[in-house]
C-alpha positions as CSV (number, residue, x, y, z in Angstrom):
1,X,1.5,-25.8,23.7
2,X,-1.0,-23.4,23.4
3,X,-3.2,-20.2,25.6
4,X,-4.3,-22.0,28.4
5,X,-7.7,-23.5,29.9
6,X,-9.4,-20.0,28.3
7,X,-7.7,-20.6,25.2
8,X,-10.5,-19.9,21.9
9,X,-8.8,-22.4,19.9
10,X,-5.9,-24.1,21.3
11,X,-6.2,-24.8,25.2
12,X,-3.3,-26.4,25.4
13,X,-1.2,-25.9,28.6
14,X,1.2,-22.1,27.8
15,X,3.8,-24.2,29.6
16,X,4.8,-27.5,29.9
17,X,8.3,-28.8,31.3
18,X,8.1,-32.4,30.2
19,X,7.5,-32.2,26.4
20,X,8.6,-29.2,23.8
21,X,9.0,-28.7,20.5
22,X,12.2,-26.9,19.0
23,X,10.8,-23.2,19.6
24,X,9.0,-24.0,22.9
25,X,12.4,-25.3,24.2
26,X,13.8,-22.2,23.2
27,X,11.1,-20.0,24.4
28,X,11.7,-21.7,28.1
29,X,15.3,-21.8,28.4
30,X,15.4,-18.4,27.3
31,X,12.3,-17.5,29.9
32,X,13.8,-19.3,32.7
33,X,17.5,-17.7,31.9
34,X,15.7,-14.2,32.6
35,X,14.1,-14.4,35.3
36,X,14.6,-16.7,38.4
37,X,10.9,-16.3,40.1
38,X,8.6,-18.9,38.4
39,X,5.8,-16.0,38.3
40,X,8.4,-13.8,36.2
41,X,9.3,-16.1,34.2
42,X,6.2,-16.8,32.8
43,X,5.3,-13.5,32.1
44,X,8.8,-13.2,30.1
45,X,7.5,-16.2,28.3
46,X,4.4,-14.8,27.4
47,X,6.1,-11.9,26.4
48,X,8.5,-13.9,23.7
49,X,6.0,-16.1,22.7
50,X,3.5,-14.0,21.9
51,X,3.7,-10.3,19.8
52,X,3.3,-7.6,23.0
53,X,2.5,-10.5,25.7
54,X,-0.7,-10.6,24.7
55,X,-2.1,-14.7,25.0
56,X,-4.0,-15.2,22.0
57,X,-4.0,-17.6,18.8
58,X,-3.6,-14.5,16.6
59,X,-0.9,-12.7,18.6
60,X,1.1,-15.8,18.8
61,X,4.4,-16.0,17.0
62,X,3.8,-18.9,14.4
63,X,5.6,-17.8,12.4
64,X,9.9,-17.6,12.9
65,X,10.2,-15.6,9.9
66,X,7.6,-12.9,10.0
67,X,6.4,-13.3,13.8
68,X,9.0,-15.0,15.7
69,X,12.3,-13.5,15.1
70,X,11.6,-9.9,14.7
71,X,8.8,-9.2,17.5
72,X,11.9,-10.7,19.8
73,X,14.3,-8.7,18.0
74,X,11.7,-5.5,18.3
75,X,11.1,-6.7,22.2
76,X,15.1,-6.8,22.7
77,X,15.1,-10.6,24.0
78,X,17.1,-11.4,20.9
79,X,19.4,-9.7,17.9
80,X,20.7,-11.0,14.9
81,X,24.3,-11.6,14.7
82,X,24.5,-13.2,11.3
83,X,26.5,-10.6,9.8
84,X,28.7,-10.5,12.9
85,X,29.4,-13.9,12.4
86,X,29.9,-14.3,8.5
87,X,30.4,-10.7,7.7
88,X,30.6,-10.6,2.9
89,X,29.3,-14.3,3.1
90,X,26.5,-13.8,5.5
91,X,23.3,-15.7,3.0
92,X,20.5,-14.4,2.8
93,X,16.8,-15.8,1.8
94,X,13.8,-14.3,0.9
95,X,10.4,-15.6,1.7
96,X,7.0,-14.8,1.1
97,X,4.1,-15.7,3.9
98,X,0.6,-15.8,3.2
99,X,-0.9,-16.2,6.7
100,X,-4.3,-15.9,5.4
101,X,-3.6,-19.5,3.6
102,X,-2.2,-20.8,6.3
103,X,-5.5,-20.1,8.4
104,X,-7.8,-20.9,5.6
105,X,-6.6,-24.1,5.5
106,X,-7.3,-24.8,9.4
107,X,-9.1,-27.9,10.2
108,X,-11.4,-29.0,13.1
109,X,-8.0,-30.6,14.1
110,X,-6.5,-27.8,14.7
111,X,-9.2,-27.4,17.3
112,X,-6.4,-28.4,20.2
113,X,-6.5,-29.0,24.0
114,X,-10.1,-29.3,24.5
115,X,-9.8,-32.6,26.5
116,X,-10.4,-35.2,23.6
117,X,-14.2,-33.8,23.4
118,X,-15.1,-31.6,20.5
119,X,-15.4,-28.0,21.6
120,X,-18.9,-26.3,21.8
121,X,-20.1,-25.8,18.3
122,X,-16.6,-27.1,16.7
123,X,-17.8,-25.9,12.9
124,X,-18.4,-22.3,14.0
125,X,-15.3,-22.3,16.1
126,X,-13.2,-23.1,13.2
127,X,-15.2,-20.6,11.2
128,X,-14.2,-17.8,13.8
129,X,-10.5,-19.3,13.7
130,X,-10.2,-19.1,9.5
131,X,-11.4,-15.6,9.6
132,X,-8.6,-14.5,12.1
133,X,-6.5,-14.6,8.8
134,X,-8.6,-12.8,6.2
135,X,-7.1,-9.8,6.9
136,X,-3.2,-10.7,6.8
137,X,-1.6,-9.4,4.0
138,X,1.6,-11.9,2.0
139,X,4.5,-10.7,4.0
140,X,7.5,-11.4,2.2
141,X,10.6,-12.3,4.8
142,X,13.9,-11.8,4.9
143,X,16.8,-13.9,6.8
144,X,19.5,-13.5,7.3
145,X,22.2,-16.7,7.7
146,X,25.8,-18.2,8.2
147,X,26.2,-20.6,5.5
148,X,26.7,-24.2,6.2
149,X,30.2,-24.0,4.2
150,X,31.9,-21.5,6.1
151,X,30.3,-22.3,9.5
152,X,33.2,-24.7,10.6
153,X,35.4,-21.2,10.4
154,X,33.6,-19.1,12.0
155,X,32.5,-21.2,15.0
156,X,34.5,-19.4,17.4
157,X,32.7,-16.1,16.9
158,X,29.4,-17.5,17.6
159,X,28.9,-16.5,21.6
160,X,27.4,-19.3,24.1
161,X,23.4,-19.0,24.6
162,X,22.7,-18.0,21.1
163,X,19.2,-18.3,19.6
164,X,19.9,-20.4,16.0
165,X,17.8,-20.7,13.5
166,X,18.2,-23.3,10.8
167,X,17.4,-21.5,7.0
168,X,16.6,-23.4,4.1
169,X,15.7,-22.7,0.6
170,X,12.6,-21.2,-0.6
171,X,10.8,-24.0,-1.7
172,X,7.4,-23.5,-3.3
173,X,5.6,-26.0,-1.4
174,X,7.4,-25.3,1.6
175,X,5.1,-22.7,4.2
176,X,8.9,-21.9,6.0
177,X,12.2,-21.2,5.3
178,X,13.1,-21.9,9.3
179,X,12.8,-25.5,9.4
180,X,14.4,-25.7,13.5
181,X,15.3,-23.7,16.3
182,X,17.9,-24.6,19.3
183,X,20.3,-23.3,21.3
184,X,24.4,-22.7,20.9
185,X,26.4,-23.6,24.6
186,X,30.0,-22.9,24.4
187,X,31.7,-25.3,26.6
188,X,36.1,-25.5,27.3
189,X,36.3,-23.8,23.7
190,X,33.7,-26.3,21.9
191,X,30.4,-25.3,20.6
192,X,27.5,-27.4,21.4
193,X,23.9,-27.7,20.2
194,X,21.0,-28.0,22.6
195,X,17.7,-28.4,20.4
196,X,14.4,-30.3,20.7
């Protein structure tokens, strides 16, 4: 998904109810669980999908670790229960971000949602897109996790309609340490996943 008809960059539809990734599942379940009005509910989406509600490439939350999870924390459309759940044994993993890579590496396909045409002046638009990041300092992240191990313990403390985040490593070549996002349902006392 992306901002829209007006979009600079990515003019891919903001919403779309037949096709979502992981995080755009989440970010629409979560919309639509606030707010009942379809108008409302896509101004709450805008507000979790991108930092302050503003629609923009830049203001978009790429990023779960530095983006993400704490401008929904900051908002108050999410918390993080981690330690709640694992309390000593909660894991945590460290990450550092370097968003100005990740933008300097942009490419003219990253030029989405412009109808299978190239946009007007495609070289100068990804120009303007790779300088959105020369100004992003490395952020380095911090996450918070249940570990895998003790996770079949502590199941029953994790409340129905929580936001998970699945944390790996921090693997050099690896941009992320939050490799999927979905959805906990608590159903007659079981625990169920609901992910894209």
């Amino acid at each position: 998904l992306g901002e829209g008809p007006q979009g600079e960059f990515d003019r891919d539809p903001l919403v779309d109810f037949r096709a979502v990734d992981c995080t755009t599942f989440v970010e629409q379940v979560m919309a639509l669980s606030l707010q009942a009005d379809l108008n409302e509910t896509l101004a709450v989406l805008r507000k979790i999908r991108y930092r302050d509600g503003k629609v923009s490439y830049d203001t978009r939350n790429h990023f779960p670790e530095t983006d993400w999870l704490p401008n929904n924390i900051a908002a108050g459309y999410i918390k993080d229960i981690s330690r709640d759940i694992a309390g000593e044994k909660t894991g945590v993993v460290h990450k550092k971000i370097s968003k100005r890579d990740w933008y300097a590496q942009k490419t003219l396909k990253d030029l989405e949602g412009f109808g299978g045409a190239a946009p007007e002046d495609p070289a100068a638009r990804l120009s303007k897109l790779r300088e959105l990041g020369r100004d992003f300092e490395e952020q380095v992240s911090t996450v918070a996790y249940v570990p895998l191990d003790i996770l079949p313990s502590v199941l029953g403390r994790i409340p129905s309609g929580t936001v998970m985040s699945i944390v790996r490593a921090d693997l050099p070549d690896k941009p992320l340490v939050v490799t999927h996002q979905g959805l906990i349902v608590a159903r007659n006392g079981r625990r169920y996943v609901r992910h894209a």
